[in-house]
Steps between C-alpha positions, in 0.01 A plus 500: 500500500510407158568157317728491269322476117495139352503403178171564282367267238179610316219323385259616263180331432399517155319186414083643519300420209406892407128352417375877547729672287346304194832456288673251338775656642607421827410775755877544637603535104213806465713815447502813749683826363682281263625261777318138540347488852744262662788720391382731784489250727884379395646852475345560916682174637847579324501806632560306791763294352356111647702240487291352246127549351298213433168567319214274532325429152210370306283596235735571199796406666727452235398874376591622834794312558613630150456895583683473840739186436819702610318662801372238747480110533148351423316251660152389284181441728262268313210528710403761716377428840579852665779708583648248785510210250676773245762549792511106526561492124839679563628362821770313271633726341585652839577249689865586552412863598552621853375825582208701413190438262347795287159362389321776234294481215550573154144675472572755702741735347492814653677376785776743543881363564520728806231320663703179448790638685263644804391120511853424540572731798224417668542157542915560555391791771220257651653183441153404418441152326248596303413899391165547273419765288157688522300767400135687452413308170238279387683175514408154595723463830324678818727515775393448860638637808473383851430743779825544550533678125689198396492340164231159613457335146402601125120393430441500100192644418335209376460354805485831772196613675322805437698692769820355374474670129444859714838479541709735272862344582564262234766237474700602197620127497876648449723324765854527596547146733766311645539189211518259825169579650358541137539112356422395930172684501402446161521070528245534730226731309170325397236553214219527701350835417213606271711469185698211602817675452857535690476797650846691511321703788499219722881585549380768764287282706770271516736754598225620737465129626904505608541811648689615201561854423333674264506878350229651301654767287166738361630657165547878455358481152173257479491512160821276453273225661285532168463150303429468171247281394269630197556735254388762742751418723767494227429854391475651849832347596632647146385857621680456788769426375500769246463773725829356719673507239417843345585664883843311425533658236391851679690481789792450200515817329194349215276771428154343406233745440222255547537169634164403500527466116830405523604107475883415571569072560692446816804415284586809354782779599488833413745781619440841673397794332314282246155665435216268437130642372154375517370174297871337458578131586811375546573088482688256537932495617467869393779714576472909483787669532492912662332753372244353249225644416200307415237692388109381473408144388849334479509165549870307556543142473809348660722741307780677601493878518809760556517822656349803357282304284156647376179320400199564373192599571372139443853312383549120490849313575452136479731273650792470395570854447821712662486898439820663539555845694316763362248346245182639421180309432211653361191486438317166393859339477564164585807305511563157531812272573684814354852616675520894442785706571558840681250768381314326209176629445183416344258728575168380300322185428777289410548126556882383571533151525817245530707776434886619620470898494828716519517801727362811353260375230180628403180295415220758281146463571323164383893344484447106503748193505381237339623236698248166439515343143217230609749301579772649687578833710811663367686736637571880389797719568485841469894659575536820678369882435345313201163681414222312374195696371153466545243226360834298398504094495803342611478122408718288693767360467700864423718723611477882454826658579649717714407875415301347241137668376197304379275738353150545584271242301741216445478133547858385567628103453843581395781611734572891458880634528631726767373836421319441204129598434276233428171595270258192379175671358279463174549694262299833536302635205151722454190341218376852420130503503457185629278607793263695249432278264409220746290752654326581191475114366336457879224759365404353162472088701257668721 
């Protein structure tokens, strides 16, 4: 029979040094589809919705702390003398929890939320007091089983035999366990191993030792036992998470011709019926609305995109920018921090920038906004079904009207009336036979 479910508090340990990864950056900070590593690790445990999340920190602390402050209590690890002394480092600020113990890792972030929860039934269903993740990857942890099949102890590889490291059931060194038998067992864990470290393993000897229960949950996926350690690491876990989230997307009602060249951060939304083609990538808190088109080469940077929207082949929104229902984007076009209303188009090698664009207006080919005066950017508004023609200069701050025209040519600094046609050009006139006799006065230097 089933126990009932006690309350959950997670603990994620996030303090490692990250020597491999060769940054100044601290290796829980390094980005993965446009989310920082431990923000995997964070978004799996609150799908859960603990009681509270303590993180365990210590390189760049303060950085960390900073990125998650609203997310998660932190405690700071000064020195690192294993994974049991990082638990130690925490016991504090959990003290006054009763219930149960979540104890993850904030390098390994393709751990899946709905392995969390299986965790959770399985210790409710076996009223276990301590279950284990573990899986067919290469990780540290070997487990050992007694004749019986039952979990014996977790040998780390540093100090197993031969035989031992034959073993392909590895110790994930996720645990779900009881927070009374966790701070019990862990007061009496020693350093004396290879590396002089606190093992966190020693929590299943221990539970061994007292007859406790313990379940061994093997993962359905393996790969969400992958750690990230190097740069390697980083971009193989990026991969994977790319190609999760394009079958997301898939399994949505996103058509995407070819996701192999096709990059889309884990952040982003985009609505059914949207059609995405080869070479675009798509960043940041994007948000595509249904039935965009995206042809070849586009690349979207937290932006905001409506319905019915086409771009390219190879258009650029930079953040900042929110297309309205219907606009087209052409060719070569980018736009940037640039609000543009229903159906505006711009079709060729244009440059929009800082600007406030009514519905229904029309940007010529090589139209540009002139929005940085080395000092400041200024803003442009262009009001709607106003028509501006190609190779024009709009230098902000100005305001072309609604209906208005700027004919093709111009350079623009001063506002332009509702419905009135704007022309700014040189003079045109023709130096009869001025070609000829430079050609000719060419002959006679020679």
């Amino acid at each position: 029979m089933a126990s009932t479910p006690t309350s959950i508090a997670a603990l994620i340990l996030a303090a490692g040094q990250g020597t491999r990864m060769k940054s100044r950056l601290a290796k829980v900070l390094h980005p993965i589809a446009g989310r920082p590593m431990l923000g995997y690790t964070l978004a799996a445990v609150e799908a859960l919705a603990p009681d509270r999340i303590v993180v365990v920190v210590g390189r760049d602390a303060e950085r960390v702390e900073q990125a998650f402050s609203e997310r998660a209590t932190f405690v700071h690890q000064a020195r690192q003398f294993g994974t049991g002394h990082a638990v130690l480092t925490a016991q504090d600020a959990l003290a006054d929890h009763r219930g149960d113990v979540l104890i993850l890792y904030a390098d390994t972030p393709l751990l899946r939320p709905e392995t969390l929860v299986e965790m959770v039934r399985a210790k409710a269903d076996s009223a276990a007091d301590l279950v284990m993740l573990t899986a067919r990857v290469d990780v540290p942890g070997i487990v050992i089983r007694d004749a019986a099949g039952a979990v014996a102890r977790v040998v780390e590889q540093t100090d197993a035999t031969d035989e031992q490291k034959s073993i392909e059931e590895r110790n994930t060194g996720v645990y779900l366990v009881s927070s009374e038998f966790l701070w019990k067992a862990l007061a009496g864990v020693d350093d004396r191993n290879e590396q002089r470290e606190i093992y966190l393993t020693a929590l299943v000897e221990r539970a061994v030792a007292d007859g406790r229960r313990i379940e061994a949950l093997r993962m359905r996926d393996d790969e969400e036992a992958i750690g990230v350690n190097t740069r390697v690491d980083l971009a193989a876990a990026a991969a994977v998470v790319r190609r999760r989230k394009l079958e997301e997307l898939m399994y949505a009602g996103v058509t995407i011709v070819d996701p192999a060249t096709t990059y889309v951060d884990v952040d982003v939304e985009i609505g059914a019926d949207t059609l995405i083609e080869p070479n675009c990538v798509i960043q940041g808190e994007t948000r595509i609305g249904e039935g965009v088109h995206l042809k070849p080469g586009c690349m979207i940077e937290s932006s905001r995109i409506g319905d019915a929207v086409v771009m390219g082949p190879n258009a650029h929104t930079r953040p900042g920018t929110v297309l309205g229902r219907g606009v087209r984007i052409g060719n070569y076009v980018e736009i940037k921090n640039s609000i543009l209303g229903d159906g505006v188009k711009a079709d060729h090698l244009s440059y929009i920038g800082d600007a406030d664009v009514g519905a229904g207006a029309s940007f010529g080919c090589g139209a540009i906004t002139v929005n940085y005066d080395w000092k400041d950017k200024n803003r442009t508004t262009v009001g709607e079904n106003a028509n501006i023609g190609c190779n024009v200069n709009l230098i902000a701050p100005v305001t072309i009207g609604t209906g208005a025209a700027v004919a093709a040519g111009s350079t623009i600094g001063e506002h332009v009336p509702d419905h009135a046609l704007a022309v700014e050009r040189g003079r045109h006139r023709n130096i009869e036979g001025w070609v000829t006799r430079r050609e000719r006065k060419a002959g006679k230097s020679d």
